[in-house]
N, CA, C and O of each residue as an XYZ file, in Angstrom:
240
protein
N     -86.922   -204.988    -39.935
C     -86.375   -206.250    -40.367
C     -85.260   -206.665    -39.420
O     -84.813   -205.844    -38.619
N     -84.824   -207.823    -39.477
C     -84.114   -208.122    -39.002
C     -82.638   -208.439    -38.934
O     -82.359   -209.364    -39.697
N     -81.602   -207.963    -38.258
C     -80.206   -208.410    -39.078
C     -79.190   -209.036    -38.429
O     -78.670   -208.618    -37.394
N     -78.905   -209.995    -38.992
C     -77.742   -211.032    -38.254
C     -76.595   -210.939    -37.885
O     -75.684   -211.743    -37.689
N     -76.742   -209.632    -37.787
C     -74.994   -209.405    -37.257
C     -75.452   -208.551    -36.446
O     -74.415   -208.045    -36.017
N     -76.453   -207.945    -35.844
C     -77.195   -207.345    -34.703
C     -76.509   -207.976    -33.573
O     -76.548   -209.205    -33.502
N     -75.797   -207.206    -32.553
C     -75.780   -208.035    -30.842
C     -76.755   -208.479    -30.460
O     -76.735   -209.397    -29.639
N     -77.970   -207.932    -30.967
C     -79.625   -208.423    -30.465
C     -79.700   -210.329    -31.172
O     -79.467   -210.718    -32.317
N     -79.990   -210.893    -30.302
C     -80.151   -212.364    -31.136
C     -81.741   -212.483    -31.969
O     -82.724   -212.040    -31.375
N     -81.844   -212.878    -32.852
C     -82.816   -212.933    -33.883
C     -84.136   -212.974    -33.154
O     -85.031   -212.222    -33.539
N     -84.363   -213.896    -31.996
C     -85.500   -213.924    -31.052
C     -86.031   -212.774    -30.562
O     -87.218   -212.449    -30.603
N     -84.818   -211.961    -29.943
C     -85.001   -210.705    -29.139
C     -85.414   -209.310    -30.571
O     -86.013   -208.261    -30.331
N     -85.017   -209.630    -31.619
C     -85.479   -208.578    -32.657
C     -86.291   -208.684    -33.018
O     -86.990   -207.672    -33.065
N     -87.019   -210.350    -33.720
C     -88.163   -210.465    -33.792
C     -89.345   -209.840    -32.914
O     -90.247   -209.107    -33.319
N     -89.118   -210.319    -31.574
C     -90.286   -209.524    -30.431
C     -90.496   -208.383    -29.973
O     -91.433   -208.067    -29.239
N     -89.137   -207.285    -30.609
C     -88.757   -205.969    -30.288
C     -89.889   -205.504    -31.369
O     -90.956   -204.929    -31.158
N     -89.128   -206.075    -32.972
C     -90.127   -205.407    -34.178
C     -91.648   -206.214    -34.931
O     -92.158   -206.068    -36.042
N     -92.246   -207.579    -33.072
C     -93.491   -207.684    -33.275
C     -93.941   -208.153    -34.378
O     -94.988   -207.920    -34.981
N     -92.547   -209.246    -34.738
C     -93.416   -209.898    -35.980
C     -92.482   -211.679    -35.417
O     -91.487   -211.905    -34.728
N     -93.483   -212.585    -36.170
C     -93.161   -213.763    -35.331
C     -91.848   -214.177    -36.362
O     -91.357   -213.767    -37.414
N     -91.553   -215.521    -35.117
C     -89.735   -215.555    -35.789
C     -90.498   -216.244    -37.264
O     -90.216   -215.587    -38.267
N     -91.105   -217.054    -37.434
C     -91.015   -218.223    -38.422
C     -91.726   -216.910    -39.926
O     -91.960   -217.445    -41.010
N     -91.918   -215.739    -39.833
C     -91.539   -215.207    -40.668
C     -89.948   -214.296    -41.286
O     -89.657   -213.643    -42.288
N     -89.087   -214.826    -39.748
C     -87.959   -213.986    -40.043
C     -87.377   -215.381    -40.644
O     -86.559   -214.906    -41.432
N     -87.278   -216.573    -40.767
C     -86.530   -217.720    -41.152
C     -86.961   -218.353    -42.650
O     -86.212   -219.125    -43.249
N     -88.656   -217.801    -43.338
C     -89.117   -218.355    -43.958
C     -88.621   -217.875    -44.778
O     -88.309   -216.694    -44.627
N     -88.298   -218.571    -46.079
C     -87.591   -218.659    -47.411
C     -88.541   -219.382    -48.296
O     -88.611   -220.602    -48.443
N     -89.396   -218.296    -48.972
C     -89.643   -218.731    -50.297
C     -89.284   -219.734    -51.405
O     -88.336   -219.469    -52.144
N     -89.633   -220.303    -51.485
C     -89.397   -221.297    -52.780
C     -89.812   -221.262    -54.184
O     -91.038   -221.220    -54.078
N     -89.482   -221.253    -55.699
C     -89.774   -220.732    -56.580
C     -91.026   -221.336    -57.367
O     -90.876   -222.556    -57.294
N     -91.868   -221.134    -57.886
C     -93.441   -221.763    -58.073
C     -92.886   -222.362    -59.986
O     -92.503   -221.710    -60.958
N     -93.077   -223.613    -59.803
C     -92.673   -223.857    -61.332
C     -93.852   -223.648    -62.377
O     -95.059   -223.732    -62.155
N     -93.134   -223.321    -63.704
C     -94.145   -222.863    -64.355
C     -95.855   -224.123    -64.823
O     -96.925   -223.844    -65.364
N     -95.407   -225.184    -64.377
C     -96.636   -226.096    -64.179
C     -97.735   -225.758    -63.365
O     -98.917   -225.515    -63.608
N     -96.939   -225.807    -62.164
C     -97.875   -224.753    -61.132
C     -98.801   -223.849    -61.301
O     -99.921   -223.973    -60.806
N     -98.490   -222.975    -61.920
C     -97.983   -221.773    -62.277
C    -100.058   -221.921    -62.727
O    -101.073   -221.454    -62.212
N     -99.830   -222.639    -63.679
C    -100.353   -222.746    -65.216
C    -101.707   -223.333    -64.405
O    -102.832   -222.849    -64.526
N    -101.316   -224.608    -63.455
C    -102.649   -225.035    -62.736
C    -103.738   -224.344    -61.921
O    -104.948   -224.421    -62.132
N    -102.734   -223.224    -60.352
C    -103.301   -222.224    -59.813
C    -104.092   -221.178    -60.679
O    -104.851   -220.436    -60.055
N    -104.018   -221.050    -61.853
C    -104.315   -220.156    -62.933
C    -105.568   -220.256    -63.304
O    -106.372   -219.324    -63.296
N    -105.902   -221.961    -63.819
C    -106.624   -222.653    -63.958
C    -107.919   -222.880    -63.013
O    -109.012   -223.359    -63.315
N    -107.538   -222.476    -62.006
C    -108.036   -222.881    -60.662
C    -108.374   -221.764    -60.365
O    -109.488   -221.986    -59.891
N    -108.199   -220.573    -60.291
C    -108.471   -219.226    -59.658
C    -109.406   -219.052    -60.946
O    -110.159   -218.105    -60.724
N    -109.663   -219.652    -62.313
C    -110.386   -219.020    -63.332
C    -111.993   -219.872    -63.365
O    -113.065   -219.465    -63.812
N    -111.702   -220.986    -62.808
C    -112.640   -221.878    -62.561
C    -113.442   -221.473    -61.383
O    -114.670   -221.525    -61.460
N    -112.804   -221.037    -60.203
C    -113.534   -220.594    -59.116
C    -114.824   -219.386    -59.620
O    -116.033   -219.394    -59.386
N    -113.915   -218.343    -60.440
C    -114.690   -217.253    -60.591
C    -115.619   -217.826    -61.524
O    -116.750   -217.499    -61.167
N    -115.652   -218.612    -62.672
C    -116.948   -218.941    -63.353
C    -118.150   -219.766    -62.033
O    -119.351   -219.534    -61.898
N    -117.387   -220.617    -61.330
C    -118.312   -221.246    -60.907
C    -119.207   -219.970    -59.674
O    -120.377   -220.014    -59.296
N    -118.100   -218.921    -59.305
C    -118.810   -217.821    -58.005
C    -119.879   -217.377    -58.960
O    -121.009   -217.685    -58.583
N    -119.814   -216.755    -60.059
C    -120.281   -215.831    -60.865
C    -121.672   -216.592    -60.982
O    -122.735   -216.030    -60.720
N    -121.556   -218.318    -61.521
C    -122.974   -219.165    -61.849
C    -123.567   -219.249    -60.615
O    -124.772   -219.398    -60.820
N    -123.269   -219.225    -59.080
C    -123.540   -219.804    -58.103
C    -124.595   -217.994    -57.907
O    -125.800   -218.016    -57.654
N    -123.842   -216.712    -58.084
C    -124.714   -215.494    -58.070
C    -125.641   -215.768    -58.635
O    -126.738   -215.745    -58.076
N    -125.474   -216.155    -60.077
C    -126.973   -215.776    -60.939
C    -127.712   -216.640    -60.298
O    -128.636   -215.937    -59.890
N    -127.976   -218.081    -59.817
C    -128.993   -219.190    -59.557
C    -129.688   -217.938    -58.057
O    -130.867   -217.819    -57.725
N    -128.388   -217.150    -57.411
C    -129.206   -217.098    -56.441
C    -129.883   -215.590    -56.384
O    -130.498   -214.894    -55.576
N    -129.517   -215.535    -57.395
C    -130.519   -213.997    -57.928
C    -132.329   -214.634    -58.129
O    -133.405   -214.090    -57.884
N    -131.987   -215.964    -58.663
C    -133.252   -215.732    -59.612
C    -134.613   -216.178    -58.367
O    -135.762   -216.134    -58.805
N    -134.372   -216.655    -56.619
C    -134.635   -216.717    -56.065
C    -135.523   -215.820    -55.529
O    -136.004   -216.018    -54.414
């Protein structure tokens, strides 16, 4: 990881420990519970529709 009070400047640590900068700067943001509730929705819908899309192509 990386640390800001290193003499090394954030660039030069990043490329030392081979990981790119725009994961040493990226800051998470918190997922509201609406969100939350939709992605949910959405990841449950995918799997019914993967699951119907198997059987049609079983019966082939």
């Amino acid at each position: 990881m990386t640390d800001q009070m290193h003499k090394l400047s954030i660039v030069r640590q990043a490329k030392a420990s081979n990981i790119s900068r725009s994961g040493v700067y990226y800051l998470p943001h918190p997922v509201s519970t609406e969100m939350h509730a939709l992605m949910s929705l959405l990841d449950e819908l995918h799997l019914d529709i993967h699951l119907l899309a198997a059987v049609c192509c079983n019966n082939y």
